[in-house]
C-alpha positions, 0 to 999 in steps of 0.5 A: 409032630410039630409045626409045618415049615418051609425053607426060603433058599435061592439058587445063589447068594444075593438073591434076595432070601433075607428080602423075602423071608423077612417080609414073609415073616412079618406079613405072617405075624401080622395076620396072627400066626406065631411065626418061628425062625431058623437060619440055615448054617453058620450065620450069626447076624441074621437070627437077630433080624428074625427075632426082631421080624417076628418077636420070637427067637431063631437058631442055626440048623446046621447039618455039619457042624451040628450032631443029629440029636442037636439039630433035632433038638434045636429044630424042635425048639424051633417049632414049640409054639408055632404055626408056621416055621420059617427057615431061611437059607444061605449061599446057594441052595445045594452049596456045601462042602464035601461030606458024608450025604446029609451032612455037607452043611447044606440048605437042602439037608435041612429041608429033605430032613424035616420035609420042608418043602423049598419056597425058591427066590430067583433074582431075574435081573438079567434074565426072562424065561431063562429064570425058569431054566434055573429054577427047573435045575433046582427042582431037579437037582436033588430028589429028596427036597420039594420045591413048592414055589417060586417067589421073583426077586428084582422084576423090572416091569409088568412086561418082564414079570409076564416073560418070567412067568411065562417060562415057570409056567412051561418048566411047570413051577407055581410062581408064588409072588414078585418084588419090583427091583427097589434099592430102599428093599436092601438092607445096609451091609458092612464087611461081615454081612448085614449091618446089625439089627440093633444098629439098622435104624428105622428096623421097625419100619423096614420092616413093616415096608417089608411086609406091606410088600409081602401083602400086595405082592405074594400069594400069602394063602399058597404060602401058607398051604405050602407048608409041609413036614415036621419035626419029631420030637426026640429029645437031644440036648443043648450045649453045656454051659462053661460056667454058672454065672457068665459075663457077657460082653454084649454092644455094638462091638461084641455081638456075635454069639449064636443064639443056640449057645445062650438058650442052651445056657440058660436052659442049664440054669444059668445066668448071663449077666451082660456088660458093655466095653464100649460103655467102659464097663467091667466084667461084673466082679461077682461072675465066675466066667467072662466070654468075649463074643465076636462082633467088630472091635476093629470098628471101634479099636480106639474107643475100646483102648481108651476104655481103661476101667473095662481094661483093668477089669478084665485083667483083673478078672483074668487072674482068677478067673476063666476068660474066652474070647472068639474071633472079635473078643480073641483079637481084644484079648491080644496085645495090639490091633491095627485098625483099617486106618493103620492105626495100631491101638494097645488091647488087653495084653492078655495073650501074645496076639497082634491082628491087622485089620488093615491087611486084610484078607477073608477067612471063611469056613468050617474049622473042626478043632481038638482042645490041645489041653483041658480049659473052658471048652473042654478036656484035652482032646476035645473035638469041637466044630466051629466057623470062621468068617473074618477079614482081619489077620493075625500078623503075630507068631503062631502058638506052639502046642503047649501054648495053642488053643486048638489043633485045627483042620477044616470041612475036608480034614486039611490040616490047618495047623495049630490055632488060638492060644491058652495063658493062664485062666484065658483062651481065644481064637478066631474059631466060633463055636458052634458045637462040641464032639458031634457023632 
């Protein structure tokens, strides 16, 4: 078995889990111990935080998207060279889509799968002992999850901290710790989440401010004595690699890349080599396969335009060899975008593809796809299983089969209809992969 963990969840979004699972991070490898990461489903910014919080890599665990044998096998991962795993939750606790029991994508699968025990943020702006109410629900809700304890997010005074407590103390719920409310705790955020941990200035000192809070303010022994379950180790393999020396795009406009898929990548043998469109960059000319990351090309559609050596590089590259591009990446491989401005700026004109981040409108969810031919994803057929979390849209015609990427349908199986396209050596959409033909 491996190391103990706890899961760091709430009962709802933007109740702090990022907040505290950050400063418990960093406390913790402050007091010497290998402290290792997880983000519970389909989240691509938060895993750099928790890298940069404890100076070790963090994968998604995601219970349906992911097959067993892969989520055991990054959850083992997860746990090599630890004393303590730290998974932090998203949305809500119990929030998922309908599926069979255990795979609904859900925090509380991953926690009931490896005996985590659930250390539980409540935001108790607005509230005193009905925090408490919330918090017994949870406790209650699920028989197969332990909640170990409950850290207070946004306490207004020493008197409200008393009245919360009061009520945890009556529904029989360990209050591990409290933060006062205090703005200069959240971290900056833009359209899809947080700003990135590359581009968070002072990150360090955020989060070392993060930790110091932790210190005076959360039981870090009882914490740590929460700790509970484990992970066996049953072996599972990571993702093929598409290729054996992959270009990259990696800078503030392409960055979106789950870290299972790189460590998978790179486990195979593989080299990543990366490069920067925004710094004009080609795909490097010696590399077999280009990869289009998402990230926020909407945010610097003038720049990349301009970008003429990184333009004609990937073209060139395009005739010989394969390049794919997800969501941000797949909208540079188009014709045109349309900025926020309305300003509509030439791509690469690698696929029939024009996006509008001016119209916006939220796409969010998982996608379950089948290849509609043989390409850099797989064989045709291929069932493969992704997210999408995007504003921006695409206002040009969708691709008929021959030409489509995918045939799509989502959590639920409602037909999504056909997605993406493939011309040639290059493929796109605004699917992220996270997975291929889970059980």
């Amino acid at each position: 078995m491996s190391a103990p963990g706890l899961l760091v969840a709430a009962p709802r979004s933007s109740s702090g889990k990022t907040t505290v699972a950050l400063a418990l991070m960093r406390a913790l490898t402050r007091r010497g111990l290998r402290v290792r990461a997880a983000k519970c489903g389909p989240d691509y910014i938060d895993p750099a935080f928790h890298q940069a919080a404890t100076g070790r890599p963090s994968f998604n665990l995601d219970s349906f998207a992911m097959a067993p044998p892969l989520l055991d096998a990054l959850a083992y991962a997860t746990t090599a060279d630890a004393d303590i795993v730290i998974a932090e939750g998203s949305m809500g606790l119990f929030d998922g889509v309908r599926a069979a029991e255990s795979r609904t994508g859900a925090n509380a699968d991953i926690a009931a799968r490896y005996g985590w025990p659930v250390v539980l943020v409540v935001d108790v702006s607005g509230a005193a002992q009905s925090a408490a109410a919330v918090a017994l629900g949870c406790r209650l809700y699920d028989p197969r999850i332990t909640i170990a304890g409950v850290i207070l997010n946004k306490v207004a005074s020493a008197r409200h901290r008393r009245l919360v407590e009061a009520g945890m103390e009556r529904a029989g719920l360990p209050v591990l710790g409290a933060l006062m409310r205090d703005a200069q705790l959240v971290l900056p955020e833009r359209h899809l989440g947080l700003v990135q941990a590359g581009e968070t200035a002072d990150l360090e000192a955020r989060l070392d401010r993060l930790a110091d809070l932790a210190l005076a303010g959360i039981a870090l022994d009882a914490v740590i004595a929460a700790a509970g379950g484990g992970v066996p180790d049953v072996g599972g393999a990571l993702p093929p690699p598409p290729g054996q020396r992959i270009a990259v795009a990696r800078d503030a406009a392409f960055s979106f890349l789950y870290p299972h898929l790189e460590a998978g990548w790179r486990m195979a043998g593989v080299e990543l080599v990366p490069f920067s469109p925004l710094a004009d960059e080609p795909p490097p000319a010696d590399c077999d396969v280009c990869w289009l990351p998402g990230g926020y090309p909407e945010l610097h559609a003038g720049h990349l335009a301009g970008a003429a050596t990184f333009l004609e590089g990937l073209r060139a590259f395009a005739r010989t060899r394969p390049v794919h591009g997800e969501c941000g990446g797949y909208m540079v491989l188009g014709h045109s975008l349309e900025d926020a401005e309305g300003i509509t700026h030439a791509m690469a004109g690698l696929l029939p593809v024009a996006t509008s981040y001016r119209r916006r409108k939220l796409h969010l969810g998982y996608r379950v796809a089948h290849l509609c031919g043989d390409g850099l994803l797989g064989r045709r057929g291929t069932r493969l299983v992704g997210h999408e979390f995007h504003y921006a849209s695409e206002v040009s015609p969708t691709a008929p089969a021959p030409d489509a990427l995918a045939h799509v349908a989502d959590a639920e199986g409602a037909d999504l209809g056909f997605a993406g396209h493939r011309i040639g050596h290059v493929s796109g959409s605004f699917f992220h992969l996270i997975a291929g033909d889970p059980a």
